[in-house]
C-alpha angles and dihedrals in degrees: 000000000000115000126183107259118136109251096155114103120255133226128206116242156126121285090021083145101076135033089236102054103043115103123192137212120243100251091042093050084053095057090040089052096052087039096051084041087060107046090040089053092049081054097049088046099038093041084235127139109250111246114281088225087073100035085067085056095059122090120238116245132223126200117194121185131189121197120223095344110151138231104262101028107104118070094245084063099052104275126142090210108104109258097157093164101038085056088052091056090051089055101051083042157026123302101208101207102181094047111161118205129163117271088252150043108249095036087048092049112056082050087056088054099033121027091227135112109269093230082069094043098052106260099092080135128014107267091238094043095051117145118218100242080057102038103115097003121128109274090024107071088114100237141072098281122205093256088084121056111215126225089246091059102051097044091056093060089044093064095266122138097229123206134192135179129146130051120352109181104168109094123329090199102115090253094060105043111103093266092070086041103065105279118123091193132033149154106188144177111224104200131055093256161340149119112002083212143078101277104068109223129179135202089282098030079273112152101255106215127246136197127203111185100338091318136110112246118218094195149017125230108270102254097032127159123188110232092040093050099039083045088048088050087055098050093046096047089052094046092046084062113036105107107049085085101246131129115236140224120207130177108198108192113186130197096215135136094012107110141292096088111228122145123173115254097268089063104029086084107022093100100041118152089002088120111034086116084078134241095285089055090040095044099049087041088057084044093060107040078047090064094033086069103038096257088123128007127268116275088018114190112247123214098228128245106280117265091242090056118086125224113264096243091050094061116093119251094259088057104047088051081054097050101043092045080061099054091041091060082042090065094036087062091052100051100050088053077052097056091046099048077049082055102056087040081059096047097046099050081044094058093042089250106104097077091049088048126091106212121207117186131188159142107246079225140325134304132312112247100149117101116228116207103240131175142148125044078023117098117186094148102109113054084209093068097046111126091026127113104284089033121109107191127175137178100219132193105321092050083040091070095052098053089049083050114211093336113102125279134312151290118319089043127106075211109117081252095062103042112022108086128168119263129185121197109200139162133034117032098012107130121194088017115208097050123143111217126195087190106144104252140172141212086237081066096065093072082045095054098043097043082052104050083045085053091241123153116205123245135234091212132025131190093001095306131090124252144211106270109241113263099191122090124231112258083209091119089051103050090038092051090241092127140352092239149017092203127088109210099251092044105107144193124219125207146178143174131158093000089295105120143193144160121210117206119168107308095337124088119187104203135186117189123182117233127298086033104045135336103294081245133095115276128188132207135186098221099191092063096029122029099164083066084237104151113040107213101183080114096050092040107039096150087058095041093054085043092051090046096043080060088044093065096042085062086055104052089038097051096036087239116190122195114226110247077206130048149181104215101036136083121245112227125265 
């Protein structure tokens, strides 16, 4: 039987009093690692609970999610919008340049909390968007199904206290809220979106579902907001735990800064007038300072304004007024879920934990542009209300490419402006902070990454049924300053989402988008010369397009992928 006498080894240093303040060597941090591994993978295997002696040693992990946050956005990005304590962040940690995630939340999601590709966790669609030939198949059941073991999940077994609150989007059935994923404590959003306040408002004035611990809530606290509540959640649910001697993991999942638009008052008006130079201004000025600090290269290719969008100087001056007042409540957005996430930083250096904490940070994919048809009990009518409780403001398209800054569209898209999102890694175990890495990652890394800082192995089997191997790679070397990269160059990455398709290997990205979009026909770029995807070389390079889709079809056939015979972001022809 496992006890809990200490057997790890110990360091002398300052702050050994307390988990927060202990800081290791790297060679130290290298034994502790394959000793913790060892004694988490006897738990999981042995259904025990690991040694509380080397729970102590673990860092705590924290998992921050931003919904719908572009590219460009944060100031360590490039943005001009006000982000002080994500830049702060970026400079105690790693920017990831070249993050993969999927092209949409829920998708995007179960690979966050899995590592595994969303067609074998369930979301191969998103369970609103299912087409009729994928309803019920394996893969598409629209939820996170029980072949994939969460992270959750495993660190709980592994002797982590495990949180969640914000948006939740994989399964509301009682079997597939966080509760019955691994978390011990949640308020959570069901759904993929809705009102940040305490009505509850979906799309269609619908009540959108909570949970609170496992249990349905029938109502929210009069005055609530979304990012402050979800961030106050966090913070109780750490400090109701911090003494029993265990590390956390907490996965914090904003809404922000998905629409609708509604910041509280502080920030309503806190960008007012900053974009009346319009979105094409605002846009080419983000492109420079991104090349100015290495988050894109120099002379970086744009993908240009889409056709359907007018040039700034040729909308009427109501409708400029109208555009810029969206993409002031945008920022405003932004920058609350920035002073919150200020706010846990705060709490967490105040309490001794934020040196012993390892701190991700990322958009679930890239920005909204789409517009959503919304009415009664909606009221956009008056331009004074907007951003207020009953308003339902979005940015739309033209914002949108700002915020993806010169890459190409918008959520929804396998384009680089639909699924690469920034990402920072911060905190324990990051060597040399403030580097910018162009390293390939993926949004499957992010469980590998975790489970291997925890010093958890992943099983082949969990609660007495097999699961799906992980298929990301830990981004450890990187952060640790051990390698540039964890990729090979001929090692790829296949994806799919609403029939729209690509494969990323190295430098080169094979992409097939379906018409309006893109020509319904492979295309290849070469994304470290052109990020926009302006110049298709699948003409000029016909040996690496037939290998690319040679590893196309191998994704398909080892994930079970099913292409929609319907979808949202194609054009039906004829």
């Amino acid at each position: 039987m496992l006890t809990s006498k200490p057997f790890l080894f110990s360091v002398d240093r300052a702050g050994a009093g307390t988990r927060g303040g202990r800081t290791e060597a790297g060679s130290a941090k290298g034994l502790r690692r394959a000793l913790q591994t060892g004694l988490t993978s006897l738990g999981l295997l042995l259904g025990l609970t690991v040694a509380s002696y080397a729970q102590d040693q673990r860092p705590n992990i924290l998992l921050i999610v931003a919904d719908d946050m572009g590219y460009s956005d944060m100031g360590a990005f490039g943005g001009e919008i006000e982000t002080p304590n994500l830049d702060e962040l970026a400079a105690h940690g790693v920017r990831f340049t070249q993050f993969t995630a999927s092209a949409t939340c829920s998708p995007s999601r179960s690979m966050m909390l899995t590592g595994t590709d969303n067609h074998v966790a369930g979301l191969g669609n998103m369970a609103e968007m299912m087409a009729p030939n994928q309803a019920g198949k394996p893969g598409y059941e629209g939820f996170l199904n029980d072949r994939v073991a969460p992270i959750s999940a495993l660190l709980q077994a592994a002797g982590y206290n495990t949180f969640m609150a914000g948006k939740w989007h994989m399964g509301e059935e009682p079997d597939h809220i966080p509760a019955a994923r691994g978390f011990i404590r949640d308020l959570a959003l069901m759904p993929g979106g809705g009102s940040h306040l305490e009505d509850m408002w979906g799309l269609n004035g619908e009540r959108q579902p909570y949970t609170l611990n496992g249990q349905p809530l029938a109502a929210l606290r009069p005055g609530f907001d979304s990012s402050i509540d979800y961030t106050d959640a966090i913070i109780s649910n750490i400090e109701e735990f911090r003494n029993d001697g265990k590390p956390f993991f907490a996965y914090l999942a904003y809404q922000a800064p998905h629409d609708p638009f509604q910041p509280p008052f502080n920030w309503r008006d806190f960008y007012k007038g900053r974009y009346d130079q319009g979105y094409d201004t605002t846009r080419a000025d983000r492109i420079a300072r991104m090349q100015d600090i290495g988050i894109v290269p120099e002379n970086s290719t744009v993908f240009p304004r889409l056709p359907a969008i007018p040039a700034w100087a040729d909308l009427s001056e109501d409708e400029r007024r109208a555009s810029a007042r969206k993409m002031e409540l945008y920022a405003g957005m932004v920058s609350h879920m920035d002073e919150q996430i200020g706010r846990l930083m705060g709490y967490l250096k105040s309490t001794g934990e934020y040196d012993n904490t390892l701190i991700v940070f990322l958009s679930d994919n890239g920005p909204e542009g789409n517009m959503w048809t919304v009415g009664p009990p909606w009221d956009n009518s008056r331009i004074e209300d907007w951003g207020r409780a009953g308003t339902f403001v979005q940015y739309g398209p033209a914002w949108a490419q700002v915020s993806a800054g010169p890459l190409r569209m918008f959520k929804g898209y396998m384009s680089e402006g639909g699924i690469r999102t920034p990402m920072i890694v911060a905190g324990d175990g990051v060597v040399n902070p403030g580097r910018i890495s162009d390293t390939v990652a993926h949004v499957m890394d992010v469980p590998a990454t975790i489970l291997d800082a925890a010093g958890v192995a992943h099983p082949e089997t969990f609660g007495g049924k097999p699961v799906a191997p992980l298929q990301g790679r830990s981004l450890t070397p990187v952060i640790e300053g051990t390698s540039e990269s964890v990729r090979k160059p001929t090692d790829w990455i296949g994806m799919e989402l609403f029939g729209n398709r690509a494969v990323r290997m190295g430098d080169w990205k094979l992409l097939w988008l379906c018409a309006p979009s893109g020509t319904g026909e492979w295309q290849l770029y070469d994304l470290k010369n052109d990020p926009g995807e302006t110049r298709d070389l699948a003409a000029e390079q016909p040996e690496i397009t037939t290998r690319l889709i040679g590893h196309w079809e191998e994704y398909v056939q080892a994930n079970n992928v099913i292409l929609p015979d319907t979808s949202p972001v194609c054009r039906r022809p004829g």
